[in-house]
N, C-alpha and C positions, 0 to 999 in steps of 0.2 A: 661469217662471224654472226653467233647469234648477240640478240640485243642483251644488252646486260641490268639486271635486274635492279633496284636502289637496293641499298641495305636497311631493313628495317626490323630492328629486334623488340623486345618487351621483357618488359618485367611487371609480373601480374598476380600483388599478393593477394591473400584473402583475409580482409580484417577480423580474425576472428583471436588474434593474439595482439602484443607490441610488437613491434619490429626487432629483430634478432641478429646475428652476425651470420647466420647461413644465408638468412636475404640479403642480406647487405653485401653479401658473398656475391651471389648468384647477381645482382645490382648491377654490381664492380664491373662483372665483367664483361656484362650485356653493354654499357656505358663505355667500354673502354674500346668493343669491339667494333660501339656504333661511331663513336669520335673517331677512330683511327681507319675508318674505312668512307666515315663522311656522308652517313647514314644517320636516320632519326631513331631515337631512342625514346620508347611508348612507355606510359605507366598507365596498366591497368588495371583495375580494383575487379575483383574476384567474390563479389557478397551474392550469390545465389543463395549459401547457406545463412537466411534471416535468421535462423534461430541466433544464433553465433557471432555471427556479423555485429559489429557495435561503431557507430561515428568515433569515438573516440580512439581505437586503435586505429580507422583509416587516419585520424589526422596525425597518430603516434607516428604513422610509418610515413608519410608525407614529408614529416619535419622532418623525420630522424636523415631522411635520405638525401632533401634538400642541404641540411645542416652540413651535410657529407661531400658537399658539391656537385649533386650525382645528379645535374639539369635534365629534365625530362623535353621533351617538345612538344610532347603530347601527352594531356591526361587527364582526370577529372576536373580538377581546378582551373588549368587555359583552354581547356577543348580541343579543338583539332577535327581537320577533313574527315577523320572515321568515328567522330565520337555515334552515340554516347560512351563512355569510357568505363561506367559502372554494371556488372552484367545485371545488376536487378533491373535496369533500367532500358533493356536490351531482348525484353522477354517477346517484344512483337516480334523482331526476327527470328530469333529461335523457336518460334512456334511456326511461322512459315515454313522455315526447312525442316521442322518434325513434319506436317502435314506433308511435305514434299515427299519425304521418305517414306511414307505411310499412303500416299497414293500411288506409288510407282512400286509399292511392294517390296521394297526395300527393307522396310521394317514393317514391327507389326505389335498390336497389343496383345499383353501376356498378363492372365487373371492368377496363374496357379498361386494358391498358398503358400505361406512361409513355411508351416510345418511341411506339405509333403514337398517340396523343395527340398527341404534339410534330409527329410528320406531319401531322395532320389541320390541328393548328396553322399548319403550313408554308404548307400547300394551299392555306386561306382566305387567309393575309396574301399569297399572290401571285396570289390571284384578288379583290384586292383589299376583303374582307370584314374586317370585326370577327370577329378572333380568339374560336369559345364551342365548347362542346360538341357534338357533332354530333346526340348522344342516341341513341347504339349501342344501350346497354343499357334505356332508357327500356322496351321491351316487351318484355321478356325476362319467363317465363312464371316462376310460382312453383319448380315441377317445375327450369327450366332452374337458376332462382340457388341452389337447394337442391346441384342438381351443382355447379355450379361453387365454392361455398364447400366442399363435401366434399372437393372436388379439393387444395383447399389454397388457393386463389386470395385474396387478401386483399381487397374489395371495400371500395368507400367508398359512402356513402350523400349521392344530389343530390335537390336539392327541384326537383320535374317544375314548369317554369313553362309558363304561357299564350301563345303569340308574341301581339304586336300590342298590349299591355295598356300605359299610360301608368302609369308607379307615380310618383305627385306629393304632395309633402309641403311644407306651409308652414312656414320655417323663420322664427323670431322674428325671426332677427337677417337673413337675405337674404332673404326674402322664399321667392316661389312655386318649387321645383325639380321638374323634371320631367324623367324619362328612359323611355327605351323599354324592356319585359323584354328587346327583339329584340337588343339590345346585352349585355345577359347569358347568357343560356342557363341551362341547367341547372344552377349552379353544386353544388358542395359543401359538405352544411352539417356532415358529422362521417365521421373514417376508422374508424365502428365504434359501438356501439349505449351505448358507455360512453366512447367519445372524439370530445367535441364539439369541431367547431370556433367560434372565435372567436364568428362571426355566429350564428352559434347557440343558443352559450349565453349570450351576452348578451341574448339578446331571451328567451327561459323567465324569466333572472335578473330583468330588469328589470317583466316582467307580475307574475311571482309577487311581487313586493317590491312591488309596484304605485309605479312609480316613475312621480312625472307629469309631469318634464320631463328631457331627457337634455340634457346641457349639457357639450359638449366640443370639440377643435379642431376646427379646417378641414380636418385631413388625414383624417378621420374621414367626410368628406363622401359619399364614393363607398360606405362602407358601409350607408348609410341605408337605400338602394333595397330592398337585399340586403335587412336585418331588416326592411324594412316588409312585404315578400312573406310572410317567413317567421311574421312576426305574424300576418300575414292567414290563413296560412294552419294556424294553429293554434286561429285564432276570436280572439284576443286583442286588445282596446284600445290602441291604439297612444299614446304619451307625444309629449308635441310638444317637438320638438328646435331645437334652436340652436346654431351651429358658430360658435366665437370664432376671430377672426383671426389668419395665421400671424403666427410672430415672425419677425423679416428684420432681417438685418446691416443695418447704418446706411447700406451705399449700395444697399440696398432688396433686394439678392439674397437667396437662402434663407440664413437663420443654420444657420453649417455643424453639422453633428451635434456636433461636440466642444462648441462652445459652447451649443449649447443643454443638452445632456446633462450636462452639468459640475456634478457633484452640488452637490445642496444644503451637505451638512456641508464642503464645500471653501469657498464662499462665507464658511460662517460660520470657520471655519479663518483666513481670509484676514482678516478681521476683520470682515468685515460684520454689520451688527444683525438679527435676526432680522423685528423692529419697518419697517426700511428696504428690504428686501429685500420685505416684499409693497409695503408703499406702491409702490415702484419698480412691482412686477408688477404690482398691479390699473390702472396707468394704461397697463398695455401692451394699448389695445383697447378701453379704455372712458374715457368722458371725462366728469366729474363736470358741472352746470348751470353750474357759476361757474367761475373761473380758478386756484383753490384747490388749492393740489400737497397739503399736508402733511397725510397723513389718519390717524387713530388707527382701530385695528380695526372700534370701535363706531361712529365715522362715516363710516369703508367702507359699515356695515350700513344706516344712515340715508339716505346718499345715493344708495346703488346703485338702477340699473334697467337688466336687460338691453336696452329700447329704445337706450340712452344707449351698447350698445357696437358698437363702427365695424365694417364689412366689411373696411376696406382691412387690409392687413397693420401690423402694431405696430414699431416699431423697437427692438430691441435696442441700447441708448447705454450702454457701461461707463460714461461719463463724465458722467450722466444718474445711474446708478446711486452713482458715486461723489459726487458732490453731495447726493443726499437720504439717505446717510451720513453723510455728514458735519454736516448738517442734524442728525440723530437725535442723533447723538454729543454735539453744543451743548446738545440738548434734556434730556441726560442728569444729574443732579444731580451732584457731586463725589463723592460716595457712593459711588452706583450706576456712576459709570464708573469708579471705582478696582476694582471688584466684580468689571466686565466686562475689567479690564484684565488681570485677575489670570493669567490663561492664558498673556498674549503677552511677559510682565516678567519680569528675572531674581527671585526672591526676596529677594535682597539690597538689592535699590534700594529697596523698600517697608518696609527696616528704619529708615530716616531718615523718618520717615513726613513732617514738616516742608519736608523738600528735596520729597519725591515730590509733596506734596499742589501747592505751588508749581510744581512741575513741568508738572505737570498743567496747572494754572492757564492759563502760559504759552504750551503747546504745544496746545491744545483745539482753537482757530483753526487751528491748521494740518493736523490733520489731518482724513483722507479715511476711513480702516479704525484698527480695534484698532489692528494691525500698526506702522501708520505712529508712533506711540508710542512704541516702543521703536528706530526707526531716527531717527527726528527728535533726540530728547531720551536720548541713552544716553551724552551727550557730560556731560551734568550729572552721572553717575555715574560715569564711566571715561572720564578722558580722556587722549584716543590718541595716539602719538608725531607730531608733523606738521616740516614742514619751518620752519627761522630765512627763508628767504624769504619764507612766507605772513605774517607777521609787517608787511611794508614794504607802505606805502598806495602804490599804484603804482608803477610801476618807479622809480620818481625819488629815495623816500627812501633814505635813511642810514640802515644800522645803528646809527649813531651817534645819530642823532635816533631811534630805535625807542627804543633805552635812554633817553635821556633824558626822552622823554613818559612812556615809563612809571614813571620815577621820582616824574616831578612827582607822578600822578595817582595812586602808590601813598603818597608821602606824605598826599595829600590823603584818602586812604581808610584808610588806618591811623590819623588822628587822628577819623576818623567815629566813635561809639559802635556796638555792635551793634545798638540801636532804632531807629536811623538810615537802616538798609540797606534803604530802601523804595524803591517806582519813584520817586514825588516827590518824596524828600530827595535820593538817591542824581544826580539828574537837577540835581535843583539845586546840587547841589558839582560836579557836574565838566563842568558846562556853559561858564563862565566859560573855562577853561583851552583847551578845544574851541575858544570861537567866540575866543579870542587867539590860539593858535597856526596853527589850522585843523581842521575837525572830522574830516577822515579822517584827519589826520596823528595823531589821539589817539586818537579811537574805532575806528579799524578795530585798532592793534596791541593797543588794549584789550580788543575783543570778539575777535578771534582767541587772545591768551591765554589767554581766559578757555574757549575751545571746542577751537582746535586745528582750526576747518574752516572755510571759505569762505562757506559759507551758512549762518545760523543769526539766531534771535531779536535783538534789540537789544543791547548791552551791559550796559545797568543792567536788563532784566529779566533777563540772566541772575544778573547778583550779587546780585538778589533772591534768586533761589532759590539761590544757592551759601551764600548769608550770608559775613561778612567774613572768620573766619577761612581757607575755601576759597577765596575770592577771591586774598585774598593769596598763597597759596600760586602759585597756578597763574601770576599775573602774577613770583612771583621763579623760575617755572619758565621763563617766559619770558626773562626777565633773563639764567637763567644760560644758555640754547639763543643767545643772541648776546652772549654773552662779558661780561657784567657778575657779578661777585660779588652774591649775595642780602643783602638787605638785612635788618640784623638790628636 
């Protein structure tokens, strides 16, 4: 029995955006894989690229992930046995292993031009070849690259590959991948002995951290090859990888960059829960034993198994999304969503604390986001001028019958007590009146009084939450918008 390796994954954005829901994706599940296996879970920051690179999106993507529950053990803010954790700040090692590779002849500096590059380019794709390096500078003597750097020439540094070699790597989740080096070439692993690229410095970062599984998208797939060569040929242990499935618009095409990129704190902006927004993501790819949508962090952790996530592409469904919101929001106590609501509300509506909390009550079911709270039920708190025709139960009634139902059924609510104004009393006084006259002919001019819009809760849940003395009011506002004196 060999010894067995710890589990140590990463997740290692590059601040060059906010934090988004693909990372948060890709986060999920590094986090879920490191919990359930009893492994550490690394956060690594990715700013080689200074231009780009900004403080303020690393601390976007920091919170957003914290916020998310998504504990790190190790990272730039608490350190840890392999820090530094920032690759700017990592450049002495990776200049030791270019010079390593570039002593042992492993690689080597390459001067040619961008223009005859792009020729040589041209040449192959119309002599029908895979576009790679042609390997100009490949034997260019020490003496030669000495002039030519003295000269001024800016050179980049490519890892000299082997033609013919099969580089094959079993991927957890597809299985066996295999590609030719004949299809790469000599590619480029850094423009300079303290500017790595990409594939470069992820594979030093990932040996020295001893990370022992890399667990990232599909689009990530084509760079494998590349670091497994450049492992190799550093001497280094290669981590076994898993590439989770793209996300894809709902009629299976690539989901466009704006929607996938659509930062995270815009989601929660919009009202979405932070709690709902992974549930939504960890089912983008991975599919639990049972039929079981609703899952709390810790039974993310219990159930997951990278075996259990799909090759195929994941679907991106707002309306998938906005369901297991909506879901959360039910889930949420009276408390805790007053807590949560407090962002999207004017301050004012939560000085009735009574009306709001009933508010609440009534509008829970209907909503999808925070947001949807304050556009649903802002009619309970201000209400808006509307027109004496939305008033009339289809085209047929009378102004004249509008007043008069409404009289009945405000006398009938004006001799109610204020204890009375419950769904079940309130239902049982002016039901009678309804099923004798007709029930739209009284409840629609009564629940339009009472709101002032077309669409909206029941009648008696609304004079629930208005209680009697608002009630009245707004039925003699009605009264006097089609010509009757208020009744005093």
């Amino acid at each position: 029995m060999g010894e067995t390796i710890p589990v140590r994954v990463r997740m290692a954005p590059s601040p060059t955006g906010y934090l988004h829901l693909g990372t948060v994706r890709t986060a999920l599940f590094n986090y879920l894989f490191a919990r359930k296996e009893g492994g550490a879970f690394v956060v690594r920051i990715e700013d080689t690229d200074q231009e780009r690179s900004l403080p303020m999106y690393e601390k976007d993507i920091l919170e957003g992930l914290a916020s998310l529950g998504l504990v790190w053990d190790e990272g730039p803010d608490i350190g840890g046995a392999f820090g530094p954790y920032r690759q700017s700040e990592r450049l002495d090692i990776y200049e030791r292993y270019l010079q390593q590779l570039l002593d042992e002849k492993k690689a080597y500096w390459c001067f040619c031009l961008k223009e005859d590059l792009e020729e040589e380019k041209k040449a192959m794709l119309a002599s029908g070849l895979l576009p790679k390096y042609g390997g100009t500078c490949r034997h260019l003597t020490d003496a030669e690259i000495e002039a030519k750097q003295k000269s001024g020439l800016g050179g980049v540094i490519r890892l000299a590959l082997s033609g013919g070699v099969a580089i094959e790597f079993n991927d957890i989740i597809r299985g066996k991948v295999s590609i030719s080096s004949d299809t790469i070439g000599d590619f480029i692993i850094a423009k300079g002995l303290r500017a790595p690229l990409y594939n470069f410095a992820v594979v030093v970062d990932d040996a020295q951290m001893e990370i022992s599984h890399v667990i990232r998208g599909e689009d990530h797939i084509t760079n494998t090859p590349k670091q497994i060569v450049i492992a190799k040929a550093l001497g280094f242990d290669l981590p076994k990888y898993a590439h989770l499935p793209l996300i894809l618009a709902p009629d299976r095409s690539k989901l466009s960059k704006r929607s996938l990129e659509t930062s995270f704190n815009e989601y929660i902006k919009d009202g979405y829960l932070p709690e709902a927004l992974l549930n939504f993501l960890v089912l983008l790819g991975w599919h639990p034993q049972d039929d079981k949508e609703l899952f709390s962090l810790d039974e993310m952790i219990e159930s997951f198994s990278l075996k259990r996530v799909q090759k195929a592409g994941a679907i991106f469904a707002m309306d998938k999304l906005d369901w297991f919101n909506a879901q959360y929001i039910r889930l949420l106590s009276s408390g805790e969503l007053i807590v949560r609501l407090d962002k999207f509300v004017p301050k004012e509506w939560t000085s009735d604390k009574k009306r709001f909390e009933r508010a609440l009550a009534v509008e829970r079911e209907r909503m999808h986001t925070l947001k949807d709270f304050a556009t649903n039920a802002s009619f309970f708190f201000e209400l808006q001028e509307y027109e004496a025709s939305l008033l009339q139960w289809k085209d047929t009634m009378e102004f004249s019958d509008v007043r008069n139902n409404l009289k009945e059924i405000r006398t009938i609510l004006e001799e109610t007590p204020e204890e009375l104004f419950t769904l079940e009393e309130l239902e049982k006084l002016c039901m009678p009146l309804a099923d004798k006259i007709g029930r739209g002919m009284v409840l629609w001019p009564l629940r339009v009084a009472l709101c002032g819009k077309r669409t909206s809760p029941g009648p008696f849940e609304i004079m629930f939450v208005l209680g009697k003395h608002e009630t009245l009011q707004r039925i003699d506002n009605a009264l006097a918008l089609v010509g009757q004196d208020t009744l005093v």
